[in-house]
DSSP file (Angstrom, degrees, kcal/mol; ACC not computed):
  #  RESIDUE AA STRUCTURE BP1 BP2  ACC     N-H-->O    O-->H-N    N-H-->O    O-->H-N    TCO  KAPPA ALPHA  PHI   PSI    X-CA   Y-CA   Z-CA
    1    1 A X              0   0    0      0, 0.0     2,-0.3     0, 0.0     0, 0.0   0.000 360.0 360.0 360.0 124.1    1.3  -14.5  -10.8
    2    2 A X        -     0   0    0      4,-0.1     3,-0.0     3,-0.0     0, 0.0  -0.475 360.0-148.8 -76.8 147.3   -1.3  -14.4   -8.4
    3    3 A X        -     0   0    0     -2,-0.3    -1,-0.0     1,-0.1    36,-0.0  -0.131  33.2-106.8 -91.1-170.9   -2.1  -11.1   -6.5
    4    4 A X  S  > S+     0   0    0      2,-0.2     4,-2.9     3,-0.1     3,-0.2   0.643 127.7  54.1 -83.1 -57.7   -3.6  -10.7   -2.5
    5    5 A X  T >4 S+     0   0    0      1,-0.3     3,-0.9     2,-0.3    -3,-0.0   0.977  97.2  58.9 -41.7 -50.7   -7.1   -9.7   -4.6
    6    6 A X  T 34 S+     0   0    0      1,-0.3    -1,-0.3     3,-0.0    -2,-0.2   0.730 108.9  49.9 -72.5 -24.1   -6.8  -13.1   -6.6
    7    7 A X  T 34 S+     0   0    0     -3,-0.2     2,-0.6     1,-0.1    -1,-0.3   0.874  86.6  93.1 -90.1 -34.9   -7.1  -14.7   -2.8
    8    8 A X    <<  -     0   0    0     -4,-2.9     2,-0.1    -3,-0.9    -1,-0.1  -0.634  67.8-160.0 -75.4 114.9  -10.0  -12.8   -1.7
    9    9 A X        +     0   0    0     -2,-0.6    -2,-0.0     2,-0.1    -3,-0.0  -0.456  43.2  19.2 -97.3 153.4  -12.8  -14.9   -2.4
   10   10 A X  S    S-     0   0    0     -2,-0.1     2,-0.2     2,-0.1     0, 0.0   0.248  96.6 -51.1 105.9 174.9  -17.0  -14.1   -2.9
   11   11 A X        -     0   0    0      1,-0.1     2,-0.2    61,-0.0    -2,-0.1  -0.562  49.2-157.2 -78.0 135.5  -18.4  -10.5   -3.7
   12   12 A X        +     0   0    0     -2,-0.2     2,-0.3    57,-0.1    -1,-0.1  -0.549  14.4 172.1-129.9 157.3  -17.7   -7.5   -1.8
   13   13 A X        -     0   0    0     -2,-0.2    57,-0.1    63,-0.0    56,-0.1  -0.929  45.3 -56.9-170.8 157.0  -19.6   -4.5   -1.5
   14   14 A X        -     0   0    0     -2,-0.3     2,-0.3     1,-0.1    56,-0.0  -0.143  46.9-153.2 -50.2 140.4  -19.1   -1.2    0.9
   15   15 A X    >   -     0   0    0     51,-0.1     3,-1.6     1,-0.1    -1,-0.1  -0.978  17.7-139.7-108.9 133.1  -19.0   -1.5    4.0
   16   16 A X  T 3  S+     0   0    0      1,-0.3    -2,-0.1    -2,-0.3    -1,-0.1   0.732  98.2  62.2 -40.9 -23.1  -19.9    0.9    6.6
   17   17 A X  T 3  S+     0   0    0      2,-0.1     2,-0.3     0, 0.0    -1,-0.3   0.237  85.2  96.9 -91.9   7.6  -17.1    0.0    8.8
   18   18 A X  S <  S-     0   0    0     -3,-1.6     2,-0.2     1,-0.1    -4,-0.0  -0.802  79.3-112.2-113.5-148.7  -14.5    1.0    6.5
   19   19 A X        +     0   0    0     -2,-0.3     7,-0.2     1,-0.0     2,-0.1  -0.306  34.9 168.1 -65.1 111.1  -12.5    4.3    6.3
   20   20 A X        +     0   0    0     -2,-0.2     2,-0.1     2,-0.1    -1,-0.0  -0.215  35.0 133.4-154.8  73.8  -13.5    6.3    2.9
   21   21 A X  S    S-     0   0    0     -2,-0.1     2,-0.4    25,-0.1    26,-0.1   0.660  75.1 -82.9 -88.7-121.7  -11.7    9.2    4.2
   22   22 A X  S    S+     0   0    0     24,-0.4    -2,-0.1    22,-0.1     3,-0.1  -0.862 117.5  19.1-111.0 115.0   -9.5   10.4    1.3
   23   23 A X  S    S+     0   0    0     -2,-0.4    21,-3.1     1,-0.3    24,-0.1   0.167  98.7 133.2  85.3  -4.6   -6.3    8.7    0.8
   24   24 A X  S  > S-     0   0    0     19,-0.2     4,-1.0     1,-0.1    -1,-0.3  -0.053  72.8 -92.2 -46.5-171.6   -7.6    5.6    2.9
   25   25 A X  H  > S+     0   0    0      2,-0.2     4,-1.4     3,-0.2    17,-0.2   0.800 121.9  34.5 -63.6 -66.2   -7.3    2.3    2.0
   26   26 A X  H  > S+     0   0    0     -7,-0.2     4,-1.7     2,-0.2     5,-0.2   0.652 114.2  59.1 -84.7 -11.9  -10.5    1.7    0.2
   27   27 A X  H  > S+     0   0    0      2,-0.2     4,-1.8     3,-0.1    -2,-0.2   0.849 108.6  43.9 -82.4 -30.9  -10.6    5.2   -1.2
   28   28 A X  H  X>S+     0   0    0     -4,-1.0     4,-2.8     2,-0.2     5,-0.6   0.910 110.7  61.7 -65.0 -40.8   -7.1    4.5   -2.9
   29   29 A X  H  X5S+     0   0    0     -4,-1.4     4,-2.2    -5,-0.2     3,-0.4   0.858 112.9  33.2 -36.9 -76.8   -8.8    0.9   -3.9
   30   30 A X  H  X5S+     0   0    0     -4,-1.7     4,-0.8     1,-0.3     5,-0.4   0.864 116.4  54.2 -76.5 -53.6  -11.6    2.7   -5.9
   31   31 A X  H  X5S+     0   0    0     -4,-1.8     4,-2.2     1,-0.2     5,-0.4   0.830 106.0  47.9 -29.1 -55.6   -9.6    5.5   -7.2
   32   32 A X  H  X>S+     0   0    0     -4,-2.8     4,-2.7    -3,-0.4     5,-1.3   0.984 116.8  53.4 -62.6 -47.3   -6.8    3.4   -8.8
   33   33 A X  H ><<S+     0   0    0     -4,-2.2     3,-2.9    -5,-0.6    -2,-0.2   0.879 113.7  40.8 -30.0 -94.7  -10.3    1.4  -10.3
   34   34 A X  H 3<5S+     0   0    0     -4,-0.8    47,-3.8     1,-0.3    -1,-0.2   0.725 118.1  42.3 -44.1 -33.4  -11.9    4.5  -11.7
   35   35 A X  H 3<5S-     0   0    0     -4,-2.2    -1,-0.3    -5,-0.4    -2,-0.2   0.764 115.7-120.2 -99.2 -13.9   -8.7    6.0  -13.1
   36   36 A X  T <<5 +     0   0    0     -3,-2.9    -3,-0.2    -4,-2.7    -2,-0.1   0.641  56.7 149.7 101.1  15.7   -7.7    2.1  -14.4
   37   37 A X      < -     0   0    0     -5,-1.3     2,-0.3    -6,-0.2    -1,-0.1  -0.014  49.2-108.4 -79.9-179.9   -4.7    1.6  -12.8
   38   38 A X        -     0   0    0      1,-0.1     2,-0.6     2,-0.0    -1,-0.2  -0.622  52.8 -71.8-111.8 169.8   -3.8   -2.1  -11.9
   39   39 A X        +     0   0    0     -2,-0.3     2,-0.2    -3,-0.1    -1,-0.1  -0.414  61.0 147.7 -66.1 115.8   -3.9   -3.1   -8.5
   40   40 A X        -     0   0    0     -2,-0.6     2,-0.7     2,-0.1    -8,-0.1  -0.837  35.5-143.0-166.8  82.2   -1.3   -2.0   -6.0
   41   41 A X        +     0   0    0     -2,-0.2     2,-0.3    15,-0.0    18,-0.2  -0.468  43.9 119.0 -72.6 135.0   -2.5   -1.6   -2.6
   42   42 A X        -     0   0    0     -2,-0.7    13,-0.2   -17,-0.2     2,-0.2  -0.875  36.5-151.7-169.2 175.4   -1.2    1.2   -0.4
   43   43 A X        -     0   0    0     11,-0.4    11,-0.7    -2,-0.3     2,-0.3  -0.660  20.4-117.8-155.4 169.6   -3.0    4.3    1.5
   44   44 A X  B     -A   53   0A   0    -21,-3.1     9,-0.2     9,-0.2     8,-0.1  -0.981  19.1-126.7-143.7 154.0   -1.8    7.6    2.4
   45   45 A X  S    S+     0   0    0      7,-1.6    -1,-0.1    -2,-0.3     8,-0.1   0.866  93.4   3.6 -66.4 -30.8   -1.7    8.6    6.3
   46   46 A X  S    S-     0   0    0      6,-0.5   -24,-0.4     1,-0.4     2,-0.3   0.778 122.1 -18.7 -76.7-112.6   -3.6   11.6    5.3
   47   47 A X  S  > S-     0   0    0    -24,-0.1     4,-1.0   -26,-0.1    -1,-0.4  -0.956  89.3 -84.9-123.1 143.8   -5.2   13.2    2.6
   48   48 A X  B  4 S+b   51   0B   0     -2,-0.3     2,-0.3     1,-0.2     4,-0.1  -0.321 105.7   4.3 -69.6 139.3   -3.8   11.6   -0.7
   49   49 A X  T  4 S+     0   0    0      2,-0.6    -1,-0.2    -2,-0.2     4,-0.1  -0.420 120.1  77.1  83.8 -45.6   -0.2   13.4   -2.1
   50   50 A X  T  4 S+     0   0    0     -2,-0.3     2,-0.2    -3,-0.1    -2,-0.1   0.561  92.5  33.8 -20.9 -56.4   -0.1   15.3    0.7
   51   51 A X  B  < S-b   48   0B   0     -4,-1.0    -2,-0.6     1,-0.3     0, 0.0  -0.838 102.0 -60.7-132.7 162.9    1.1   13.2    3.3
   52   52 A X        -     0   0    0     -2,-0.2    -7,-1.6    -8,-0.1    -6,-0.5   0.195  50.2-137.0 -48.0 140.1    3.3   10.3    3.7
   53   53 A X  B     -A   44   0A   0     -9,-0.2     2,-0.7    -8,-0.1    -9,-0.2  -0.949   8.6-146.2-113.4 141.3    2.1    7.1    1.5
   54   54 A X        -     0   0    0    -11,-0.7   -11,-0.4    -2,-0.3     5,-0.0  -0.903  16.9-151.4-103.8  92.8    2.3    3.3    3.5
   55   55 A X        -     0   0    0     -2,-0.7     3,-0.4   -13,-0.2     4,-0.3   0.003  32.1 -97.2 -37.2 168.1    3.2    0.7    0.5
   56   56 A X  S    S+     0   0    0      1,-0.2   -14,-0.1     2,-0.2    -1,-0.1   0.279 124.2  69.3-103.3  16.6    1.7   -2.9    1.4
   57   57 A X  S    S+     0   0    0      1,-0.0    -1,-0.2     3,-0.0   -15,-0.1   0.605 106.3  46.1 -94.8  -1.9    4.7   -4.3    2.8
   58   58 A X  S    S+     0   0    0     -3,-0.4    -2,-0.2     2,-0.1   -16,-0.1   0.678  99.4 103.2 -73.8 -23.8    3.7   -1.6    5.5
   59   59 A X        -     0   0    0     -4,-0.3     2,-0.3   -18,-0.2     5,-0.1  -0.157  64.6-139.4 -70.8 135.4   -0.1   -2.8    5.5
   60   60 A X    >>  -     0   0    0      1,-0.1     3,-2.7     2,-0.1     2,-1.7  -0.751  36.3 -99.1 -96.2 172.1   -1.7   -4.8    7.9
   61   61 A X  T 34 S+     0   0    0      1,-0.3    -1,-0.1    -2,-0.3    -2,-0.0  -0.189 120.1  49.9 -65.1  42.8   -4.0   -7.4    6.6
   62   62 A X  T 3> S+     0   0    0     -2,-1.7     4,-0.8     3,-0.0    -1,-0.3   0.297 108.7  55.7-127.7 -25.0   -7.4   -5.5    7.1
   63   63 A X  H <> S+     0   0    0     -3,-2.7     4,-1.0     2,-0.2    -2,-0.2   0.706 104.9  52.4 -84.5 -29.5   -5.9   -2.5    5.3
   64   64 A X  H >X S+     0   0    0     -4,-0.6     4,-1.8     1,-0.2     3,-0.7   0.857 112.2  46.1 -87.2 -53.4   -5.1   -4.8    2.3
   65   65 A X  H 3> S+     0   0    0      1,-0.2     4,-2.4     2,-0.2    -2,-0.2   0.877 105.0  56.8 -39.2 -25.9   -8.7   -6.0    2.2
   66   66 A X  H 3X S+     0   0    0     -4,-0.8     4,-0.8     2,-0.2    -1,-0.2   0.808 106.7  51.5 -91.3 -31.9  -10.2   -2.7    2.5
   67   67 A X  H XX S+     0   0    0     -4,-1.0     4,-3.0    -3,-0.7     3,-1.2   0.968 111.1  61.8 -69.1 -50.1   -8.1   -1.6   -0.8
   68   68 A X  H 3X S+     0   0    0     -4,-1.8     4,-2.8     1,-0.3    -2,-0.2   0.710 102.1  34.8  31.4-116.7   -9.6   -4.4   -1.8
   69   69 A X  H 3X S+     0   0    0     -4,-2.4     4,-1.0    -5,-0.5    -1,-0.3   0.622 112.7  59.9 -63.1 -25.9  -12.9   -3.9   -1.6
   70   70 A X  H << S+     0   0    0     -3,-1.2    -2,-0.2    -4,-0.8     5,-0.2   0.720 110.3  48.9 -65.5 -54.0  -12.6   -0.3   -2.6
   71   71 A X  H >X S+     0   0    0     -4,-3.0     3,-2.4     1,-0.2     4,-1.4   0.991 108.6  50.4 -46.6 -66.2  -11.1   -1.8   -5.7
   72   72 A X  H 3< S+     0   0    0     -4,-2.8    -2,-0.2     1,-0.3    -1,-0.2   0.700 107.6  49.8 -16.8 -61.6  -13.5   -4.1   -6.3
   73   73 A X  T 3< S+     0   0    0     -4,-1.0    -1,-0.3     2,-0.2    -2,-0.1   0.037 113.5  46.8-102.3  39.3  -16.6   -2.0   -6.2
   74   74 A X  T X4 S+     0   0    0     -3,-2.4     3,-6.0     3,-0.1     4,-0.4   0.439 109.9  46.2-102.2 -80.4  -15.3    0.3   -8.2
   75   75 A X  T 3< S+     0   0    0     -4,-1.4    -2,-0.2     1,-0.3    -3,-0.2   0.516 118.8  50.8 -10.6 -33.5  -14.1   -2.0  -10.6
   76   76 A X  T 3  S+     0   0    0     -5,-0.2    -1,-0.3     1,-0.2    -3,-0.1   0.809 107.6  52.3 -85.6 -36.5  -18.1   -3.7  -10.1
   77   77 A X  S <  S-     0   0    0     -3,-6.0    -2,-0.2     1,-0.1    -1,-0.2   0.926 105.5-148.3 -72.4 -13.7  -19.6   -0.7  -10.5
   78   78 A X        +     0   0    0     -4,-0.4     2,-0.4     1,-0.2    -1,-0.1   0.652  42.8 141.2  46.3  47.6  -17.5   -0.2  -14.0
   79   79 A X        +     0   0    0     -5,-0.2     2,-0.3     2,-0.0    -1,-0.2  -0.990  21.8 162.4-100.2 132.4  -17.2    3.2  -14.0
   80   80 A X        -     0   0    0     -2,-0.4   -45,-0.2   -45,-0.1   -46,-0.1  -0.856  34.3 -81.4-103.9 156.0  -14.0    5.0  -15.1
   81   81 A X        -     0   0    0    -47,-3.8     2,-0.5    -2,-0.3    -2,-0.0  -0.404  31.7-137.6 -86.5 150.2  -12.5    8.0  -16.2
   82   82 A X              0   0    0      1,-0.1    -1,-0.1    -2,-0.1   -47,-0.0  -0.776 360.0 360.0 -86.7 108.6  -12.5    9.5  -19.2
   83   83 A X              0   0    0     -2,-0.5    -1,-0.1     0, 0.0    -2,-0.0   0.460 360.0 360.0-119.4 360.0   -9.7   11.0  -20.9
C-alpha cells in the first residue's frame, strides 16, 4: 500500500520555514525516524504528550509534508536511538 511519503517525490532537506518547535509537524517527523517508528504523520498543538495530538485526517497538506521532511532527514541522516 502506498503511503502520502511514497508520493513525495525528489530529496528533502530542512527547511527554514518550517516549525521545529517540539511536537510540530517536522519535529514528530524526525523523532518517530530516530526512535524507528514507521511513518504516521500527526503533530501535537503544543509541546509533545502534553497537549492535544492532530492525527492526519486533521492535517492540512503542508503539515503532512513538513512530517515529511522531518521524517526524511532524519531517516537521511541515519541516526537512531539506541536501546
Amino acid at each position: 500500500m502506498a503511503t502520502y511519503m511514497d508520493a513525495v517525490e525528489g530529496k528533502h532537506t530542512s527547511q527554514p520555514n518550517y516549525d521545529t518547535r517540539h511536537g510540530s509537524p517536522y519535529d514528530r517527523g524526525s523523532a518517530d525516524a530516530w526512535y524507528r517508528r514507521p511513518f504516521n504523520p500527526h503533530y501535537f498543538v503544543g509541546d509533545s504528550y502534553s497537549t492535544p495530538q492532530i492525527e492526519m485526517a486533521q492535517m492540512t497538506a503542508s503539515e503532512i509534508t513538513a512530517y515529511t521532511v522531518g521524517y526524511r532527514d532524519g531517516e537521511e541522516a541515519g541516526d537512531h536511538k539506541e536501546w
